[in-house]
C-alpha positions in Angstrom: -70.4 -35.6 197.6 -71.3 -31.9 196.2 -71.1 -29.0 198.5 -74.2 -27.6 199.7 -74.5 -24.5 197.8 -76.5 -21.4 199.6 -79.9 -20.5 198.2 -80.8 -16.8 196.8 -80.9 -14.1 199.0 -83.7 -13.8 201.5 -85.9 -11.0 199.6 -89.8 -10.5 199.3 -90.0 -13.2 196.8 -88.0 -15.6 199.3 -90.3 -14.9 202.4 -93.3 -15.5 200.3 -91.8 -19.1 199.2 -91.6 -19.8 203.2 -94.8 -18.5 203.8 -96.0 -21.1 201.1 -94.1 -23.9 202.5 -95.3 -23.3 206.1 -99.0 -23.7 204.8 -97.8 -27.1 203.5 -97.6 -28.7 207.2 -99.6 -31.6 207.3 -101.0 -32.9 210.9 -103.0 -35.9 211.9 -104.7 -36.2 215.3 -104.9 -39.9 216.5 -107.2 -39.7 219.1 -110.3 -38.0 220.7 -108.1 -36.4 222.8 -105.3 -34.7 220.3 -105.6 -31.1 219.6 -104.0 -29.1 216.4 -100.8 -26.9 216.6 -101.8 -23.9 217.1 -99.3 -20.4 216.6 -99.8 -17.7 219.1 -99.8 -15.2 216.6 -99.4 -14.5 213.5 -96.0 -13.4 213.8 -95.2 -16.5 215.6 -91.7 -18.7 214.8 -93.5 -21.9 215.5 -96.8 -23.7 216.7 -97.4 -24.6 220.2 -97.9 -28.3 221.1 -100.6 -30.1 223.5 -100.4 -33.1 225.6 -103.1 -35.2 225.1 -103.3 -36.5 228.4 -103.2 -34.6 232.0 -99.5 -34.9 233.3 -97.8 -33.4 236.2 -93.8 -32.7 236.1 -92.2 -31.7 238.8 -89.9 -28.6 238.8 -86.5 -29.7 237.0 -88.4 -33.0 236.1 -88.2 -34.6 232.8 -91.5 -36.8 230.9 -92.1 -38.2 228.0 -95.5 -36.4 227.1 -97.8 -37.9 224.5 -99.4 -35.5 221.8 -101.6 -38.0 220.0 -99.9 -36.8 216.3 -98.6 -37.3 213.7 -96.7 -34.1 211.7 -95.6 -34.3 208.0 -93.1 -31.4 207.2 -92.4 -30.2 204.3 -89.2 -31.2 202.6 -86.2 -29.2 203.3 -87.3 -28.4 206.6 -87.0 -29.8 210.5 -88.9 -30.1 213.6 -87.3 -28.6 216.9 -88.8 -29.2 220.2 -88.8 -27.0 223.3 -89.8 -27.0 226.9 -91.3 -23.6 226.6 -91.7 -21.0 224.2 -90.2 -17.5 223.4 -86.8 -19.0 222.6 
């Protein structure tokens, strides 16, 4: 198995390759009630998610919470998922 070998330097030319990847995230909304991610900002790391259905957690609870989508991500990238943002 080859070693993963490090890309170029992050420059200008290599933030606008990410920018143009970013643009490349497909979403589908499965129901009536699914909504888009959404950034905060334009400066924003990531997109913001929304349940598709009212839910209550309790403080220090755990749920499963249903979005109502499907993401495609472009390849060589990942998905991370937090409980809130500003990480």
């Amino acid at each position: 198995m080859a070693a993963l070998q490090p890309s170029a330097p992050v420059g200008a030319s290599s933030l606008a390759s990410a920018a143009a990847v970013e643009q490349q995230l497909q979403v589908q909304l499965l129901s009536p009630n699914a909504k888009a991610p959404t950034k905060g900002s334009a400066f924003a790391a990531g997109h913001d998610l929304y349940s598709a259905v009212e839910t209550v957690i309790p403080a220090r609870g755990r749920a499963l919470v249903a979005t109502d989508i499907k993401i495609s991500v472009p390849d060589g990238t990942c998905t991370y998922s937090f409980p809130y943002s500003s990480l």
